[in-house]
N, C-alpha and C positions, 0 to 999 in steps of 0.2 A: 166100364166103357170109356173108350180116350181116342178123341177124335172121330168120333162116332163108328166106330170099330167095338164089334165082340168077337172073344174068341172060339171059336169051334172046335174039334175035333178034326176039321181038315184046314184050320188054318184060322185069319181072320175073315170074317163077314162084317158088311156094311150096313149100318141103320139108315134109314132116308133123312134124319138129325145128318149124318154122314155124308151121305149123299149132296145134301142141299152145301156144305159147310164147304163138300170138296171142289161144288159146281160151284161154289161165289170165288175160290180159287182159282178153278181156271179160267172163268171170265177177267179175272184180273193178267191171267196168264198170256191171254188172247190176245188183251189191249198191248200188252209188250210185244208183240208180234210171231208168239209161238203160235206153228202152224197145226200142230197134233191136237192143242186143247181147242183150235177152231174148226178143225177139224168132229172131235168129238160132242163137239156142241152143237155142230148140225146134225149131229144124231137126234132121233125123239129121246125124251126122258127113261123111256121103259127099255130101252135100247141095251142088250145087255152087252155089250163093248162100253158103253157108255157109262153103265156100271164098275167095270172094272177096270176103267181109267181111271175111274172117281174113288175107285179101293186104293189104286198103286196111289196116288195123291195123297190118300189120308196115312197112310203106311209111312209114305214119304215123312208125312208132315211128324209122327209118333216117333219114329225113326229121329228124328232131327232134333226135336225135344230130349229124345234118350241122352243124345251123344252132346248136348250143350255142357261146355266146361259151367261147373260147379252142381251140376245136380246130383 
């Protein structure tokens, strides 16, 4: 598990370790004035859009670790 991501059979799924890591993310996203992560944040918690912003984020973030020169 990396970034609070397991993998499935139909792709990745998010742990709420995940979740929580990807929501302290876009709260940071927010204060820089992105409107989609304030957006998703006036979502409730269980809100499943809200989930799956917070998967594309952690993907994001796996993703970006992949492709860092020297790993």
């Amino acid at each position: 598990m990396r970034h609070g991501l397991v993998e499935t059979p139909d792709g990745y799924e998010l742990t709420l370790q995940g979740f929580q890591r990807a929501s302290r993310r876009a709260q940071g996203l927010r204060q820089q004035g992105d409107e989609e992560a304030a957006r998703m944040l006036a979502l409730g918690p269980s809100h499943p859009a809200r989930w799956e912003y917070a998967r594309c984020l952690a993907i994001d973030s796996f993703t970006a670790e992949v492709y860092q020169p020297g790993i």
